[in-house]
N, C-alpha and C positions, 0 to 999 in steps of 0.2 A: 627470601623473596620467592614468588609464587611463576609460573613460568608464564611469561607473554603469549599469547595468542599471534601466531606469524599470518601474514599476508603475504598468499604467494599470487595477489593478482597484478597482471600488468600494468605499468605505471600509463598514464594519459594525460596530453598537453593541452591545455584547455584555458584561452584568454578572457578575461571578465576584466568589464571597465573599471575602474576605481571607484567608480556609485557602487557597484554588483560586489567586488570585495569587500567596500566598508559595511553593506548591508550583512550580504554572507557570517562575516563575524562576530556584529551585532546581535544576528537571528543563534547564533551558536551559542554564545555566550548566557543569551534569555530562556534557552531552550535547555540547555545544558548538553549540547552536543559537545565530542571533546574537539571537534576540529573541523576544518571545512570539508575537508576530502570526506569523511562522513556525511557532513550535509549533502554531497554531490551523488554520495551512493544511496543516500536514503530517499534524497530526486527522484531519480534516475529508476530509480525499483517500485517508486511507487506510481510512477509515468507510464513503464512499461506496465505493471500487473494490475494497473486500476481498473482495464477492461476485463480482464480475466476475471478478478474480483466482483467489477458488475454482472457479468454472465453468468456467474455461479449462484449469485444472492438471485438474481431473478432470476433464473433456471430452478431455486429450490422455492423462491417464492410459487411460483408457477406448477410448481408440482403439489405444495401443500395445499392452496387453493383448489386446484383439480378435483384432491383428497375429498376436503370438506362438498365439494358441488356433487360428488357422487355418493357419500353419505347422505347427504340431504336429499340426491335423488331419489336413494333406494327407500330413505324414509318414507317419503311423500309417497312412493308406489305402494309399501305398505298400509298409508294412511285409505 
């Protein structure tokens, strides 16, 4: 047997109505997540970094645009 992966993070008490758990389990099972407490961390991470995420892609969106508008400039000064 291969060794488990430990989890040394802190546990967290967290109430959901009986709709929110029969759904939770449903979505795990379709999903193939192995359990809720996953679902809650892959939430929760994708909550918090989803801005982070957007500022990055538009920050390099924004810079590669830039790129191309100052090739184009120098072109056209050429031209």
């Amino acid at each position: 047997m291969g060794k488990q992966k430990r989890s040394y993070s802190k546990k967290k008490l967290i109430n959901f109505t009986d709709k929110m758990e029969a759904d939770m389990r449903s979505f795990c099972r379709n999903k193939g997540i192995k359990n809720e407490s996953e679902l809650v961390r892959q939430a929760v991470a994708e909550y918090i970094y989803a801005g982070y995420k957007d500022e990055t892609l538009n920050h390099n969106s924004l810079k590669q645009i830039q790129d191309i508008l100052s090739r184009c400039q120098l072109s056209i000064s050429f031209k």
